[in-house]
N, C-alpha and C positions, 0 to 999 in steps of 0.2 A: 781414692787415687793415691798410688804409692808416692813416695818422696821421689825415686826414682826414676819415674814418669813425667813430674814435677822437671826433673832437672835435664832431661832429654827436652822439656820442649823450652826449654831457657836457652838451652844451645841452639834448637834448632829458628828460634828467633833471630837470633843472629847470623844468619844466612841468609834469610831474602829469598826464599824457593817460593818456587810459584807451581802449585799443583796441581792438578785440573780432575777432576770427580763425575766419573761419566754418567752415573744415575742420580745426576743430577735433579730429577725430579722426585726423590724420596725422602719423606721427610726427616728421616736420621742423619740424613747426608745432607739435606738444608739445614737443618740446624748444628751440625759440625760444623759448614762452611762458615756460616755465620760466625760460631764461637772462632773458629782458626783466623779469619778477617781480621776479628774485633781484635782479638788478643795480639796482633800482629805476631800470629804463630809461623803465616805464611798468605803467599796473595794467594787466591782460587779461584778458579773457574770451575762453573757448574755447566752441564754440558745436559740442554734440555729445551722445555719451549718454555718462553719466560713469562708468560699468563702462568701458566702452569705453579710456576715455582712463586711467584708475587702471592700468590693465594695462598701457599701454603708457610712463606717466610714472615715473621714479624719484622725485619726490616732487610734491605741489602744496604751491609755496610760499605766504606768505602775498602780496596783491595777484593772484594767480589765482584767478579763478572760472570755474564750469563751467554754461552752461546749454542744456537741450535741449527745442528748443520742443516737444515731445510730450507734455512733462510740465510746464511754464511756465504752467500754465492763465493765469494772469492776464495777464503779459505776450502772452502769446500772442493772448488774447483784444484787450488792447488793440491791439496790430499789427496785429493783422486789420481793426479797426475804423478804425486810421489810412489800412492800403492801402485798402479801398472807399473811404473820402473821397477821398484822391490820384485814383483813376483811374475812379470812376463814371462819370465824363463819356467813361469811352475807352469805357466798356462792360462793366468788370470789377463779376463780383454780390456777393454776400455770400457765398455760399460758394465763389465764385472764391478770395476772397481767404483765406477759412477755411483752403481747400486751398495755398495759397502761402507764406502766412507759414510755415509749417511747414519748407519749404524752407529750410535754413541762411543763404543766399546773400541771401533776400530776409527773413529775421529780420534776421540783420545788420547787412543797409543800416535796415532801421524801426528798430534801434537806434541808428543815428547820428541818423537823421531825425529823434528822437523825445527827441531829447538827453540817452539813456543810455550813450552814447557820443560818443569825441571822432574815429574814423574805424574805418575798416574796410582788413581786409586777405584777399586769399584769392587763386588763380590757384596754386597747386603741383600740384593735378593738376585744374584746372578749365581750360574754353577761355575767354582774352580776352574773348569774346564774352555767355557766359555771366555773368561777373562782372561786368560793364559795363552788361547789360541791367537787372538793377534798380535800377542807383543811376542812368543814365539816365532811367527810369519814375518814383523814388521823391525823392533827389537832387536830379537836374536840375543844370542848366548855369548857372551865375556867372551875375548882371548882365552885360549886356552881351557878354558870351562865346557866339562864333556855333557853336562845335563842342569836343565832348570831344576830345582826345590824348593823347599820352604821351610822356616823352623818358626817358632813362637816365642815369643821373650815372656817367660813365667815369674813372677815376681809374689813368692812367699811372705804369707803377715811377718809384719816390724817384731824383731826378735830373733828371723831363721839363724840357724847356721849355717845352711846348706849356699852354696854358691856365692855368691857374691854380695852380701849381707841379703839374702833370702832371692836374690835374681840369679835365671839360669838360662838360657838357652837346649828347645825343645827340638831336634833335626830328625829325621821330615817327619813332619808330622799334616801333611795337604796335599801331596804331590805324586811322588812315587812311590806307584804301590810295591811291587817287590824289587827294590835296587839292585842291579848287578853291582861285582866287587868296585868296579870301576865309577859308577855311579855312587857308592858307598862310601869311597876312596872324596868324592868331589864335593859329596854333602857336607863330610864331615872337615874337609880343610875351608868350605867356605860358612858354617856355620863357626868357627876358630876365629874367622877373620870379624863376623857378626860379632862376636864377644868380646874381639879388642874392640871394636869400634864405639858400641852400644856399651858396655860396660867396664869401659876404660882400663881394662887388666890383661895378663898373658891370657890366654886360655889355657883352660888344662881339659884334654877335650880325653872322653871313655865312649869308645862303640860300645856299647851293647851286648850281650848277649845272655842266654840260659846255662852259658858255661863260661866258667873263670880258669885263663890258664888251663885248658885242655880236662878241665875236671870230667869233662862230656864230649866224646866224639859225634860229631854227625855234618852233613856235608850245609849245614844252615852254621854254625859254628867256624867251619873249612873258609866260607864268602868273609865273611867279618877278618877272620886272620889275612887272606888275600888282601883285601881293600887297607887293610893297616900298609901291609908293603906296598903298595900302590903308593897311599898317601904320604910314606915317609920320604917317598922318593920323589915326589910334587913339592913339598912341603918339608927339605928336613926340617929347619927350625921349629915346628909347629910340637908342641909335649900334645903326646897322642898312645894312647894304651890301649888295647885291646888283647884275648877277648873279653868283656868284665861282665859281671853281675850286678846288678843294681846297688848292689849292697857294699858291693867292694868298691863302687864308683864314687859314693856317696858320704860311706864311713871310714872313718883313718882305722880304726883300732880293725874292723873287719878286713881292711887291706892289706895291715901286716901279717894277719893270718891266710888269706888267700894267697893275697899275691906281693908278696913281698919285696923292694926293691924299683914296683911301680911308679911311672914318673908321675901317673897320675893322684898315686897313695894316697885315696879315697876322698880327694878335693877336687873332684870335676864342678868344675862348672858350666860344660859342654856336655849334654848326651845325646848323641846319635844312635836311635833303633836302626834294627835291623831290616825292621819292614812298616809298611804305612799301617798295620794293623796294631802294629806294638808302640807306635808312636802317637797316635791318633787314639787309641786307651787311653796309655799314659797320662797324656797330656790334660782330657779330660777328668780324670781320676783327679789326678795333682788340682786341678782347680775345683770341682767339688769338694774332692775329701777333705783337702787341705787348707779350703777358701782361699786360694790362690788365683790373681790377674793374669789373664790369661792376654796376650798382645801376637793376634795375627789371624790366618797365615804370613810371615811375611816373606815374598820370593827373596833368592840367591841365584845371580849365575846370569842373569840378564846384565847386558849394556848397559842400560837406563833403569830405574826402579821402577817400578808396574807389581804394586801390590793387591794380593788379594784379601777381602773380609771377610770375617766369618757371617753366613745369615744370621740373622736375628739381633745384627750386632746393635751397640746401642752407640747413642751421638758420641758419647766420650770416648767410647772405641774408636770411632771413626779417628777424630781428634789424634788421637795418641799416634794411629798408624800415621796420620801424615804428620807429626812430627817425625816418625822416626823416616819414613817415606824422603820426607828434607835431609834428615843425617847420610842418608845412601847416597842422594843425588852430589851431597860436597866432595 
């Protein structure tokens, strides 16, 4: 575990957020709960049937609770009541909703919604998709925030140069598969904002691209230039370059040869691809090739933080996200 990681959940100790973990009954997520309790990372709720989870936990500490809407009448009752408000108007009835809140995924989210909670965390054996639909329905999207995403906080072995002594911020890399300009325009000033936050520095944020400075015409090239004017206009203050190459994002000395004069002058420590296919490589690549920690999906763009995990992830992943899960909620 990086130093950097280390020092995210030191801060996020000192907050007091209380989590809630809808799959609850899995044991990578029982035993992050656990660790987050102990360590007073954060309070948790595990959100499951609590035989279930006794069996499989070596202890519940104290700041762990266990609730399982089947039995929650009251809560339960109330959630239901909040989801028909939320979505009446889409068409959802009374016993739609009856039938949903039951759903771990969508208790959850009405618990952040409903300010029993300070975010939500789940996606170890759920699809993207599915964890994302009800805090989109329930949730919703930031003032002013034209689309939900996601980026990864990649943290390069002790030594990198690159980013932020080897941390970088990865945009989208879980979420939107091909971004329009305007979508591109929204990843990129709110994965900017993840970078002050999480790695306590400006951002100097590089879209992407197969072409630097117009080396390459084509109308995938044309999107990335639009979405920069978009974002400067959301966002002056934010230092923001495009179109770039990897290369020139990355290295000073390739910078002043490409593209010279860049505010980003090949010190990004933001990269926003162009599409989910080139970020979703990426990202992978950078943590094999690289042996680089890999932290997320974690969303941007929501109200409330409602993160998603990667399958297969492990306790200490869990861990991590809801530290940084607590950093979003302050």
């Amino acid at each position: 575990m990086s130093k950097m990681i280390d020092a995210l959940k030191e801060k996020a100790k000192l907050l007091d957020k209380h989590i809630v973990l809808a799959e609850g009954e899995e044991q990578c997520i029982i035993d992050a709960a656990v660790t987050a309790a102990e360590t007073k990372l954060a309070r948790v709720t595990l959100i499951g049937e609590l035989s279930v989870i006794m069996s499989k936990a070596k202890r519940i500490p104290e700041g762990l609770s266990v609730i399982n809407p089947k039995t929650a009448t009251k809560d339960t009752k109330e959630y239901a009541k909040l989801l028909f408000e939320l979505r009446k108007d889409k068409g959802l009835t009374e016993q739609q909703a009856d039938a949903l809140v039951l759903n771990p995924l969508y208790f959850a989210t009405l618990m952040v919604k409903a300010g029993k909670a300070d975010g939500m965390v789940a996606g170890s054996v759920t699809a993207t998709s599915d964890v994302l639909r009800p805090a989109l329905q329930i949730i919703k999207t930031a003032k002013g925030v034209s689309a939900v995403s996601s980026f990864f906080l990649m943290v390069l072995p002790e030594g990198s140069t690159y980013g932020v002594n080897g941390a970088m911020i990865y945009a989208d890399c879980g979420v939107i598969i091909d971004p329009t300009a305007e979508q591109l325009a929204a990843i990129a000033i709110a994965a900017g904002q993840n970078a002050r936050m999480l790695l306590e520095v400006e951002p100097k944020v590089a879209m992407l691209s197969f072409s630097t400075k117009g080396s390459a015409k084509h109308a995938d090239a044309d999107k990335v230039i639009e979405a920069l004017r978009i974002a400067k206009e959301l966002a002056p203050e934010l230092c923001i370059d495009v179109e770039l190459q990897a290369d020139a994002a990355l290295v000073e000395s390739v910078a002043k040869k490409k593209c010279p004069g860049s505010p980003v002058n090949g010190k990004a420590n933001v990269l926003v691809f162009p599409d989910l296919n080139s970020g979703n490589i990426a990202y992978k690549l950078t943590q094999r090739l690289a042996n680089a920690e890999a932290y997320g999906p974690i969303c941007q763009g929501f109200n409330q933080p409602v993160n998603d995990l990667s399958r297969g992830c492990t306790s200490e992943d869990v861990v991590s996200v809801i530290a940084i899960t607590c950093l979003q909620a302050k």
